[in-house]
C-alpha angles and dihedrals in degrees: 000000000000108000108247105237118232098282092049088048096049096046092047088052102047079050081050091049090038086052097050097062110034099024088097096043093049094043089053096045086052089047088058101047089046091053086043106053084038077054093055099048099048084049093055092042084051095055090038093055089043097051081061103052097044085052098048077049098050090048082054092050093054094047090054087044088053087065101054097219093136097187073068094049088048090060098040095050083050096049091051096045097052089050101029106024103148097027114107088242090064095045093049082052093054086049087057094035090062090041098056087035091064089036087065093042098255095127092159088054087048106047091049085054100052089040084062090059102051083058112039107037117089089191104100091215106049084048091048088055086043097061098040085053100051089039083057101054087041084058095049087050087050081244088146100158093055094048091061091050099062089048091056090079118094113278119199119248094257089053103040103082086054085045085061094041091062089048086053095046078050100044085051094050087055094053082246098133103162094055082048092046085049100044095038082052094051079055106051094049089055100042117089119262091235095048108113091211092066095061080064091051083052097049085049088055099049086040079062094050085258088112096124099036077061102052087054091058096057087048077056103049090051096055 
């Protein structure tokens, strides 16, 4: 081995020196960013692999759901819940799952389902849907308080004219026209003018004597 001349040797003893007193520290904040970033992949192939299976699961929920046996659908919603539970398949099997429980005139089952939902799903949407669902079967059981309940939750800006809509389709069930005239009206304005459901929300409000009010929102709307 060649001998290091003075300045070689300096500078390996002041590494040596250096060494001494932060090698620890650096190895173990290597260490840390290693098993981080080790941390991080396997985190990302875990919810890679689970995105897959929730979604095999989910192919599997909406064959079973094709073939209208609902003792079938019960078992498969429950399967998907237990191991998916707060993934959005399982939440847009809970959606269909409330749907094809009041089509076959199972309102309790479908209402659970869709309650599920509301509370469960982080996706705005898909909790949104939820809750106008759910509003909707409360106001075919005259469960008026608890329809408005539900509908007492933030709504995102795309859902909440039809938010209003359903208070106004409650109010009315109760004989209380003025509050329906008000919340159809909070709908109407924040509808689009091209969106074909808000032509029903005007024929709601002429069919309440609000006709021309009506007609002076939509002057509004086109200024």
């Amino acid at each position: 081995m060649a001998h290091l001349d003075l300045e070689e040797q300096e500078q390996l003893d002041q590494f040596k020196h250096f060494w001494k007193s932060y090698g620890n520290f650096i190895t173990n904040v290597l260490l840390v960013v290693l098993l981080g970033v080790a941390g991080w992949n396997g985190w990302q192939y875990w919810q890679r692999s689970e995105a897959t299976k929730a979604a095999a699961m989910f192919e599997e929920f909406e064959r079973v759901a094709r073939s209208g046996d609902i003792t079938r659908v019960d078992r498969a919603l429950a399967d998907i819940k237990d191991k998916f539970g707060s993934h959005l398949y399982a939440h847009q099997a809970g959606l269909m799952a409330g749907k094809l429980y009041a089509q076959a005139g199972k309102p309790e089952q479908a209402q659970a389902a869709l309650r599920w939902v509301a509370d469960k799903s982080g996706d705005e949407g898909c909790a949104s849907l939820a809750r106008l669902r759910l509003a909707g079967l409360q106001l075919d059981a005259k469960a008026y308080d608890d329809a408005l309940k539900t509908l007492g939750a933030d709504f995102p800006a795309a859902f909440a004219p039809l938010a209003d809509d359903r208070r106004g389709d409650i109010f009315l069930a109760q004989d209380q026209k003025a509050r329906a005239v008000e919340a159809y009206t909070r709908a109407y304005k924040a509808m689009d003018d091209r969106m074909d459901y808000r032509r029903l929300v005007e024929v709601k409000l002429i069919a309440l004597g609000a006709g021309p009010q009506a007609d002076k929102i939509a002057i509004g709307a086109a200024k």
